[in-house]
Each structure stands twice: as structure tokens, then as C-alpha cells.
C-alpha positions as a printed NumPy array, in Angstrom:
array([[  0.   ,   0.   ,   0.   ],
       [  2.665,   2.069,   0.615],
       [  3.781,   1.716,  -3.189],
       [  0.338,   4.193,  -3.833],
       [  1.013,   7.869,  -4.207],
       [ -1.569,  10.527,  -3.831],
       [ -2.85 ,  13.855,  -4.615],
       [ -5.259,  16.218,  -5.086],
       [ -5.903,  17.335,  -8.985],
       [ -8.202,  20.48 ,  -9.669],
       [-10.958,  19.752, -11.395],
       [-14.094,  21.816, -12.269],
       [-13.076,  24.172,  -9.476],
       [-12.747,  21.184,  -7.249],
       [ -9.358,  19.584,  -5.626],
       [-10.213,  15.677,  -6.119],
       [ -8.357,  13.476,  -3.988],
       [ -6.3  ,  11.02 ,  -6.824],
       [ -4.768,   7.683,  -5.331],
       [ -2.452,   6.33 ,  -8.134],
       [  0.019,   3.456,  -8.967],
       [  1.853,   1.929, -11.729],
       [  2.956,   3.955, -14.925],
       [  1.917,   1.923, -18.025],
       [  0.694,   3.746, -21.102],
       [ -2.77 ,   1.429, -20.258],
       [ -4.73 ,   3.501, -17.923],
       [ -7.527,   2.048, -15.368],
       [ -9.793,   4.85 , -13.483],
       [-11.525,   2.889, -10.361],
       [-14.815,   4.528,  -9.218],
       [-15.77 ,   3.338,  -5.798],
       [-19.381,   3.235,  -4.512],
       [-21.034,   3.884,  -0.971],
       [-19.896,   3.64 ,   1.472],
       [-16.606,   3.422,  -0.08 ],
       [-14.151,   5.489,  -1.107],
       [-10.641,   5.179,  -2.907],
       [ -9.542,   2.505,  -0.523],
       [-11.825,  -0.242,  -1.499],
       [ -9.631,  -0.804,  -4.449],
       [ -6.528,  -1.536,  -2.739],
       [ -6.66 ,  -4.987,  -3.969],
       [ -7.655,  -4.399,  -7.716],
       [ -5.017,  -1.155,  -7.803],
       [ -2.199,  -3.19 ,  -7.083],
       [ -2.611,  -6.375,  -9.538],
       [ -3.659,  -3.686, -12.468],
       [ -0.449,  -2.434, -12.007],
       [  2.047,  -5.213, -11.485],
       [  0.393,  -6.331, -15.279],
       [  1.906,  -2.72 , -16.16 ],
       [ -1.385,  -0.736, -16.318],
       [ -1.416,   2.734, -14.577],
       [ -4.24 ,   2.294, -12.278],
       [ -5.815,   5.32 , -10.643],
       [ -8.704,   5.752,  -8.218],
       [-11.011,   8.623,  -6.999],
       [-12.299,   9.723,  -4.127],
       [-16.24 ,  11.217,  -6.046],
       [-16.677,  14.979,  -4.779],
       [-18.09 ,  15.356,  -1.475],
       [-16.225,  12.134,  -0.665],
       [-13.407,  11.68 ,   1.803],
       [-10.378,  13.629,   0.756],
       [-11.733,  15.372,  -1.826],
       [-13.58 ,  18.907,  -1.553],
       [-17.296,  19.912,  -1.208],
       [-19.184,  21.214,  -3.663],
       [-20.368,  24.737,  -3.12 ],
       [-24.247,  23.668,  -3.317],
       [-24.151,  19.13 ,  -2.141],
       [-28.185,  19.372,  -2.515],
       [-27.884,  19.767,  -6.299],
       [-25.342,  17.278,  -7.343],
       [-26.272,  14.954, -10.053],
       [-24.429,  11.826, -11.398],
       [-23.569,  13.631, -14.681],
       [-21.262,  15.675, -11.745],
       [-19.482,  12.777, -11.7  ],
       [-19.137,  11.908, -15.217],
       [-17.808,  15.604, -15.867],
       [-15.542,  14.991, -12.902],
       [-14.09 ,  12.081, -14.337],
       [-13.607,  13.747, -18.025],
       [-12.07 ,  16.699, -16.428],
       [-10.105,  14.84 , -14.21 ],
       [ -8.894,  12.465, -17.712],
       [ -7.97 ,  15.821, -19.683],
       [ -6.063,  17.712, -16.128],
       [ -4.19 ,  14.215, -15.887],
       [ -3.285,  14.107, -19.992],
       [ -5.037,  10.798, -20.38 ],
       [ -6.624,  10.448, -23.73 ],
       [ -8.731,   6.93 , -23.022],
       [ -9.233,   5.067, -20.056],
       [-10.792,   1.942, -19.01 ],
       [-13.086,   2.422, -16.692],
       [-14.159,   0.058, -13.104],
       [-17.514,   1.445, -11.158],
       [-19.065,  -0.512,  -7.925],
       [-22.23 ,  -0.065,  -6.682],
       [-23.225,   3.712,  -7.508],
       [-20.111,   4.247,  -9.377],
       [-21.332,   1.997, -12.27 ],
       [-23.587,   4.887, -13.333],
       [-21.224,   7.489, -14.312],
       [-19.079,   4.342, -15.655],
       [-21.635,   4.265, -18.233],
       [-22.776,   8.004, -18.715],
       [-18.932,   8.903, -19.542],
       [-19.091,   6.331, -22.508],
       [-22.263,   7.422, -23.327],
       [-21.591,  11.4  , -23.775],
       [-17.79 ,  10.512, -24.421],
       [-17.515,   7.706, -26.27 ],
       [-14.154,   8.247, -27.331],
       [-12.653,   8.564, -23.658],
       [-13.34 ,   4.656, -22.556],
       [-11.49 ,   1.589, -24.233],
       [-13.947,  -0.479, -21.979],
       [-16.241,  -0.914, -18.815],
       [-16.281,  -3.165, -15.761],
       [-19.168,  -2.966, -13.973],
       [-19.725,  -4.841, -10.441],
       [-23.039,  -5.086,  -8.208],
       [-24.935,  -2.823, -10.193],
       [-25.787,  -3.388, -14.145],
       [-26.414,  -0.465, -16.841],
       [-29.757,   1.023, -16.044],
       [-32.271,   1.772, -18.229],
       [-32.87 ,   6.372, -19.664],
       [-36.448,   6.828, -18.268],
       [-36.056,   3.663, -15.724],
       [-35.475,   3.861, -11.95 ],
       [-33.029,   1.36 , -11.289],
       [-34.86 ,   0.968,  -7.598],
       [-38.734,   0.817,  -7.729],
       [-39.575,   1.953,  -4.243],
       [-43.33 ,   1.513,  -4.445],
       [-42.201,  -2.213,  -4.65 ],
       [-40.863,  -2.415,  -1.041],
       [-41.843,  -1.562,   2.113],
       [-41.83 ,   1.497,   3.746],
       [-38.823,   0.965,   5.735],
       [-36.52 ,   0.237,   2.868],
       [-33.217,   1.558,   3.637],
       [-33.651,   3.9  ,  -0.06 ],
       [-37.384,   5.418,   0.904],
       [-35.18 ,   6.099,   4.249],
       [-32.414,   7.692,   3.07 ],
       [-33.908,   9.472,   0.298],
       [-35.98 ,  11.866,   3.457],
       [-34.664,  14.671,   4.162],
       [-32.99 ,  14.776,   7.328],
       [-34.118,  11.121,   8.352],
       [-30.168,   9.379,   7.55 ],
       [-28.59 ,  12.325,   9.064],
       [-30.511,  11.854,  12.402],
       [-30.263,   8.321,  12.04 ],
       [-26.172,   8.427,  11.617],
       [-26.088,  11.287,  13.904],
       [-26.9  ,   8.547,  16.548],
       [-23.563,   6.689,  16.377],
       [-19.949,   7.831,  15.248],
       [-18.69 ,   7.706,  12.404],
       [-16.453,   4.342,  12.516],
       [-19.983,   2.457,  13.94 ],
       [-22.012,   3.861,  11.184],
       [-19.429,   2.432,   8.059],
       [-19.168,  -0.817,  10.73 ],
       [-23.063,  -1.283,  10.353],
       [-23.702,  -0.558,   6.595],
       [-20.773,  -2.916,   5.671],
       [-22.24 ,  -5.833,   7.916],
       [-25.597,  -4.989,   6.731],
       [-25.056,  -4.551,   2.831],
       [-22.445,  -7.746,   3.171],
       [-25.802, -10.153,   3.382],
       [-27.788, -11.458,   0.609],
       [-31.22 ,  -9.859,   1.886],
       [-32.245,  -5.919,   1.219],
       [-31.976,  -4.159,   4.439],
       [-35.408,  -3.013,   5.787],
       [-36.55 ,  -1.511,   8.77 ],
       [-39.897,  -1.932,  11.083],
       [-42.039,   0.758,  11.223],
       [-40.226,   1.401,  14.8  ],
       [-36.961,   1.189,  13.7  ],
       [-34.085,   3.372,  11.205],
       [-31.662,   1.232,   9.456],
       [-29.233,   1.344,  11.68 ],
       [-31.325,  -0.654,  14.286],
       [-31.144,  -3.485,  11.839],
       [-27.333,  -4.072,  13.668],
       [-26.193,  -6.401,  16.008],
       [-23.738,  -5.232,  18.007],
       [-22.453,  -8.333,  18.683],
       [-21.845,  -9.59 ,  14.796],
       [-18.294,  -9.789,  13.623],
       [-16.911,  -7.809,  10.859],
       [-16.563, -10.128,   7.648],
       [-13.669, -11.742,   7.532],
       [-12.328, -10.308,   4.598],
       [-12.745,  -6.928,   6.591],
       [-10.403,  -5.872,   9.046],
       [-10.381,  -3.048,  12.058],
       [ -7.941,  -1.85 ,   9.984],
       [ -9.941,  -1.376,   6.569],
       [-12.83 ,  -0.173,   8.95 ],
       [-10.532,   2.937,  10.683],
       [ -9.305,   4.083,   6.807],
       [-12.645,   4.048,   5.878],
       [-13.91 ,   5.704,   9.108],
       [-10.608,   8.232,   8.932],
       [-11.949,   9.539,   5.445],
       [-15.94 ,  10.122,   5.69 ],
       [-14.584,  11.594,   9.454],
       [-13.315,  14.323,   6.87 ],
       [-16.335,  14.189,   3.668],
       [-19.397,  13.606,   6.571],
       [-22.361,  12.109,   4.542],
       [-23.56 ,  15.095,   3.325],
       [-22.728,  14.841,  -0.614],
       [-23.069,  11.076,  -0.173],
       [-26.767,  10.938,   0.774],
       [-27.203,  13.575,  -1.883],
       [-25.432,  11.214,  -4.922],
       [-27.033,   8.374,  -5.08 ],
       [-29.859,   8.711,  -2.803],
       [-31.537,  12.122,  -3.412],
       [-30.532,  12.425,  -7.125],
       [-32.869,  10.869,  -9.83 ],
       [-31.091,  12.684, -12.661],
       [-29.403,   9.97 , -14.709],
       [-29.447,  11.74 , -18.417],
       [-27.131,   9.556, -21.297],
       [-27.709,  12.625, -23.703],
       [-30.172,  10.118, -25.429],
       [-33.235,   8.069, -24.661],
       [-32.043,   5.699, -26.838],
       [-28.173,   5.45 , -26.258],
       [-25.833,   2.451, -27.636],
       [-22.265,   1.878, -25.673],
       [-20.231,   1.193, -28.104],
       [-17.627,   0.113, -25.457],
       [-16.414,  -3.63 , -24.303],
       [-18.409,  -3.643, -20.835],
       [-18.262,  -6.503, -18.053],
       [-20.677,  -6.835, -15.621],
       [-19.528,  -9.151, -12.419],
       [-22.479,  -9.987,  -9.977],
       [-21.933, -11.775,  -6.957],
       [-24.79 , -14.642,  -6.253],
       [-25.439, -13.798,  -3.024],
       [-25.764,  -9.73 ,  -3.312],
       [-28.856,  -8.179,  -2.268],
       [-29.03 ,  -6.026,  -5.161],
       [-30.593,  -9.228,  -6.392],
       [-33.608,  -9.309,  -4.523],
       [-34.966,  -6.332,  -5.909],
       [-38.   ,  -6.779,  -8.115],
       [-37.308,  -7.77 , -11.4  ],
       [-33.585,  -7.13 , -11.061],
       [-32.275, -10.662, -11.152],
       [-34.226, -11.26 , -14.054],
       [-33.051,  -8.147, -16.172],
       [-29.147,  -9.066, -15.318],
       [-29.353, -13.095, -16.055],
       [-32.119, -12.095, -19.806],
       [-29.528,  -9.544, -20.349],
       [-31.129,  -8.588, -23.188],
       [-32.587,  -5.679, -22.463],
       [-29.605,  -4.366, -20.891],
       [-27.648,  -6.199, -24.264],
       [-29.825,  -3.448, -26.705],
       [-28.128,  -0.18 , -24.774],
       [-24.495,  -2.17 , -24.54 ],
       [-24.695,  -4.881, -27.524],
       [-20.987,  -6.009, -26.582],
       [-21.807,  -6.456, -22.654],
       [-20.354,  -9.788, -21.069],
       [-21.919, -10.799, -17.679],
       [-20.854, -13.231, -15.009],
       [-21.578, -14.384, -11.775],
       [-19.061, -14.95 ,  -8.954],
       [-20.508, -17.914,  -7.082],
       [-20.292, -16.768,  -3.552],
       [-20.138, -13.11 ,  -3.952],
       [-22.029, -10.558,  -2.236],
       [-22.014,  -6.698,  -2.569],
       [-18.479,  -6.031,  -2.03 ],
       [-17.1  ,  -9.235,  -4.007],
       [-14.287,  -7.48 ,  -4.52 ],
       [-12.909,  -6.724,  -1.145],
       [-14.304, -10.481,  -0.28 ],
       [-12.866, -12.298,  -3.442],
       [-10.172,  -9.914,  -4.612],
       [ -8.041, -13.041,  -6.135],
       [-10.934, -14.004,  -8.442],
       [-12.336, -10.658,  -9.017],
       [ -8.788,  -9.487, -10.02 ],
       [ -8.62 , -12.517, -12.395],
       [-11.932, -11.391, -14.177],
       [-10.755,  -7.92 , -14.611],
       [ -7.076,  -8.827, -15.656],
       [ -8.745, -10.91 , -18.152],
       [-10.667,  -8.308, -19.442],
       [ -8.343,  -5.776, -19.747],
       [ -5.413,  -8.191, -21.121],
       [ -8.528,  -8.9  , -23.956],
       [ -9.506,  -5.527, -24.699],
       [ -6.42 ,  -3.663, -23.863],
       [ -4.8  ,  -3.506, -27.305]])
């Protein structure tokens, strides 16, 4: 870890915090999720770059080390795709591949989609491309406590978090989102009652990935994070028909929650809806893999990515 150098690049009037390793002409931009942040690609970073790619990952705006917007209630995901252009063009990267989990798979595929000529290819994990004119998460479909409807009220997370510090609330959201069921709360309950105290970390999670992870939203807050995803339903390709041209992977773990939601499994597995928007779209399943399958599995996930790269990387 200590081979990873960092900085902060300005971008769009914004310092972004920019971890970075390797030097290859072959770059790889990483684009964590929630409630992650560069760090969860420690694993994927380093094997990129011992195969001689120059791997670089981002902390979004309004994330860790990297500065607050001006106005966090108005952020939108095609922030983040602007971010990441901006960030290609102050770095003097021409094409990139590009790796989004969870939430970061959406501006993984709105950069392709307003600049196709920026991405060589996509990987994709936990979350497939969704649909222009879609919501991705159909919250009529659930109940009233799901942890979405919760976190989408104003004021209700923040209260909620505002219970616990910081390094308890990351604790509970990666033991929660770890299982294979959607987290829901009684009508008496916020999401963070859904925690044991007593449950373990996983065991591909230590104290020690917990206080990094704590260390940096100690700094960001959840602020911008609640805002993008949760409060943002602007997700605009330029198109409401638009084709990614790009080689795209999408890895799904078996046993992630993100399956249980209505209709989800069932768009991933047809793929051919999601096949007509990215016609050259390759999807696979990691057999015991949950949300964070690549912090759990990191050998295999790393295979499945140096694969793809090593295909597509000409």
C-alpha cells in the first residue's frame, strides 16, 4: 500500500483526492461506490499495475479527501461523469478503461455514453447499466422501511447516523449490505437498528480497513453522499435511446442483495434488455459473492478484470 502515491488534482473548481500506482501507457480509473471510497480498491489497484497498467482511483466529490461542492443538494451523477472527463484531460489521459461498484457503475456508463471516445472499456460490479427513463430501484415495490425510501428523506439518515460515530455507522452498513437480503426496517426502527452489536466484521474486513474508511468520511461527513445516489434521480445519457459502443463486463456476486430487488435478477441473467443499450456487454456471476465481491474475493475478481483488460487492452 505504501507503493500508492496521492494527490489532489483540480478539477471543475474542485481539488479531487487522486490515489495512483503503476505507470503503463494502459490507464484504469476505479470509481468506488457507498460507502466506499478510494480505498476499497486496494486490492484491484495493485494487480492492475504489477500487469503494467497505470491504475488510478477517486475519491467522487463530497467524498473523503476530496472537496465539497459549493451547493451538495444539487449534485447529479452527470457531476461525476464531468468529474471524471475533467479529471482524464487535467491528468493528460486520452482513453481510459473504466471500473464502477455499486453507484459508481452509473457514471461508468454516462462517460461512454456522452464521451464515447474517452473509454477503451467498462467493468461494472453489483450494479448493471440502467435503463434512460427507468429507476433502477422501484420503491413503491418495497416496504416502507426500505433503507432507499429512508435515506432518500430529508434529514431522516442524518438523524439516524447522527446517533452513532462515524467508525460504527461504516461498521453497520458494511455488515448490513455484506448479506444477501435488502436491508429493511420496522415501522419502529431506522436502518441502523437493523445491527447487532455483537456480529463480527466479515472476515475479509479488518479493524484496519474499517478505521481508513472511518478516517476519510470523518473528513467528507455524509452530506454529498446521501445527496449522490440517494436524493438524485437525474441519470441523463444525452439520449433516450443510447448504444455503448464500449467492451463492458458486468460481475455480480450470487449472493448480493441487489438481487432481490424486483425484477432485477431477471433483467441481469435475460440480459437482453440491458444487451440493446451495450450490444458487446459480457456478464458473469461470482458464485459466492455478495455486494463487495471485490474486497471479499479480490483473487478471483482481479482474475476477471485482468482478463478483461489483457482482452480488450490492445
Amino acid at each position: 500500500m505504501e507503493q500508492i502515491q496521492h494527490r489532489n488534482v483540480e478539477v471543475r473548481g474542485l481539488k479531487l483526492h487522486v490515489a495512483e500506482i503503476g505507470h503503463g501507457p494502459k490507464v484504469v480509473l476505479f470509481l468506488h461506490g457507498f460507502p466506499e471510497i478510494w480505498y476499497t480498491w486496494r486490492h484491484q489497484m495493485l494487480a492492475v499495475a504489477n500487469k503494467g497498467y497505470r491504475a488510478i482511483a477517486i475519491d467522487f466529490r463530497g467524498y473523503g479527501l476530496s472537496e465539497q461542492p459549493a451547493e451538495p443538494e444539487k449534485g447529479t451523477f452527470k457531476d461525476l461523469a464531468d468529474d471524471v472527463v475533467a479529471l482524464l484531460d487535467s491528468l493528460g489521459i486520452n482513453k481510459t478503461f473504466l471500473v464502477g461498484k455499486d453507484f459508481g457503475a452509473l457514471p461508468a456508463y454516462l462517460v461512454p455514453a456522452l464521451y464515447p471516445e474517452r473509454v477503451s472499456g467498462i467493468i461494472t460490479l453489483g450494479i448493471p447499466f440502467i435503463q434512460p427513463g427507468l429507476s433502477g430501484v422501484q420503491n413503491h415495490l418495497f416496504p416502507d422501511g426500505f433503507y432507499i425510501t429512508r435515506w432518500q428523506e430529508p434529514g431522516r439518515a442524518e438523524a439516524d447516523f447522527g446517533r452513532f460515530d462515524v467508525n460504527t455507522v461504516i461498521r453497520n452498513i458494511y455488515i448490513l449490505f455484506s448479506r444477501s437480503e435488502v436491508p429493511v426496517a420496522a415501522a419502529d426502527q431506522e436502518i441502523m437498528d437493523l445491527f447487532d452489536p455483537a456480529t463480527p466484521l466479515p472476515p475479509w474486513f479488518s479493524e484496519d480497513d474499517l478505521a481508513v474508511y472511518s478516517s476519510l468520511y470523518e473528513k467528507s461527513g455524509f452530506r454529498f453522499p446521501l445527496q449522490v445516489p440517494y436524493r438524485t434521480s437525474a441519470l441523463d445519457y444525452g439520449s433516450t435511446d443510447p448504444k455503448i459502443s464500449s467492451p463492458s463486463l458486468l460481475i455480480m456476486g450470487e449472493k448480493d442483495y441487489f438481487l432481490k430487488f424486483p425484477g432485477m435478477e431477471d433483467y441481469i441473467r435475460n440480459g437482453t434488455a440491458m444487451k440493446h443499450f451495450v450490444p458487446d456487454l459480457d456478464i458473469i456471476f461470482v458464485a459466492e459473492g455478495n455486494h463487495f465481491v471485490h474486497e471479499q474475493l479480490p483473487d478471483q475478481v482481479n482474475q476477471l478484470i485482468l482478463s478483461f483488460l489483457d482482452k480488450h487492452g490492445i
